[in-house]
N, C-alpha and C positions, 0 to 999 in steps of 0.2 A: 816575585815577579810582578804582580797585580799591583803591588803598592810601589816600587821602584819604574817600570818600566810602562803598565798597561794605563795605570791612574793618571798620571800625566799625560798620556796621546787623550786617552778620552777626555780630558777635561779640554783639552786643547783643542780639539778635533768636533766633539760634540757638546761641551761644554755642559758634561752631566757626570752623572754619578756610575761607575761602571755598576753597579749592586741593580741597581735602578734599568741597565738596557738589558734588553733580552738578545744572545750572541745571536742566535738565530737571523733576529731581525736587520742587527746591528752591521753582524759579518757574519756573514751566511757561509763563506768562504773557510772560516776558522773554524765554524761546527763542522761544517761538511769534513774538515780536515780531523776536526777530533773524535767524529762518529768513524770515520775512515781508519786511523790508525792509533786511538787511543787516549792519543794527547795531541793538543795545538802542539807543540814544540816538537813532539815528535816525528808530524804530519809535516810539518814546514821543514825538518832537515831530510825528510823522505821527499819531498814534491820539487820536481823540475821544474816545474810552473809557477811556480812563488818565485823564480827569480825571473823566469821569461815571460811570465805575466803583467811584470809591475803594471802600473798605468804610470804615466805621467803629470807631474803639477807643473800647472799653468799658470798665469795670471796677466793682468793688461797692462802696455809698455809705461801707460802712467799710474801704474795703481790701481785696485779695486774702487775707489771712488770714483774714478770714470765712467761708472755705467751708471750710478744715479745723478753725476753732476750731469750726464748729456739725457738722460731721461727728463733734469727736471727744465734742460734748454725747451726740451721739445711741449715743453707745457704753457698751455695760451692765459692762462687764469691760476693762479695761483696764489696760494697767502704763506709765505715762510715766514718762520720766527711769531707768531702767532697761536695761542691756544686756543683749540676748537672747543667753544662750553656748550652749544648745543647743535646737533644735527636730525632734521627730519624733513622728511616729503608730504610734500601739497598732497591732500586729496582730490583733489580738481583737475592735474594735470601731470603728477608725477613728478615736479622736482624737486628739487632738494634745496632748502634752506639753512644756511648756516649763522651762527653768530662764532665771533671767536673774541679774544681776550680785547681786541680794537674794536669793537662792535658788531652788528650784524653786516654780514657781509654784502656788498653793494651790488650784487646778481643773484638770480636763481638758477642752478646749474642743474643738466639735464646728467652727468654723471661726476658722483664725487669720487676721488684716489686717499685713500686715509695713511699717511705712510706714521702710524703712530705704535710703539708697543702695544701689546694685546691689552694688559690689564689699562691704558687708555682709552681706548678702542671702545671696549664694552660696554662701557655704562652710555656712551654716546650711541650704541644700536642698539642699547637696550628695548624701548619702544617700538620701534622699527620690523628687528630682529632677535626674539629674547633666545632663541635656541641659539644663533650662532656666537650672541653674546655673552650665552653659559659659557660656551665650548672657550671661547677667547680666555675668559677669566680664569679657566683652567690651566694654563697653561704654566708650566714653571719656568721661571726662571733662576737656574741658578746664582750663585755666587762669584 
């Protein structure tokens, strides 16, 4: 069942390793069901509430890219298509200095939005931020 049925939702779902998440965490719901009556499978054909509980999926009438294409309308200052090579703050005033792969950037911004993968991320708040830049570079991503 894990390798035919469970392997593929998670990989889809959370795009991890089911070995790797902890049910508890994952679906609280399914342990509860297998501390409850033995087995998930068995718990799901005993539980009235696994069919009247579903939840619903949803999505937006033009796609999930409508919430970052109108996030990124609402942005005054922006550099897309650009590689950020370095980011840090004034000591003098608090803001932020950028260069990116076009050069340095032609303002000093009072707050920067980094919408970059983690392992990105990091090594640009590395100076800044070294704890949250560990934490970033931990992060897996699968396959």
């Amino acid at each position: 069942m894990v390798d035919y049925a469970l392997n593929p939702f998670i990989s889809g779902i959370y795009a991890g390793d089911p070995e790797q998440l902890l049910l508890h965490k994952t679906f609280p719901q399914l342990a509860a069901l297998e501390q409850q009556h033995g087995s998930v499978v068995r718990g799901l054909m005993k539980s009235k509430s696994a069919a009247a509980g579903r939840r619903r999926i949803f999505t937006l009438r033009e796609g999930l890219q409508t919430l970052p294409d109108t996030l990124a309308r609402k942005l005054r200052r922006a550099h897309f298509g650009q590689g950020v090579t370095s980011l840090h703050r004034r000591a003098d005033d608090g803001r932020w200095e950028l260069e990116t792969t076009a050069g340095p950037a032609p303002r000093l911004y009072h707050q920067v939005v980094l919408t970059l993968p983690t392992y990105t991320a990091a090594p640009l708040l590395q100076a800044q931020f070294p704890e949250a830049a560990a934490a970033l570079a931990q992060v897996y991503y699968p396959p």
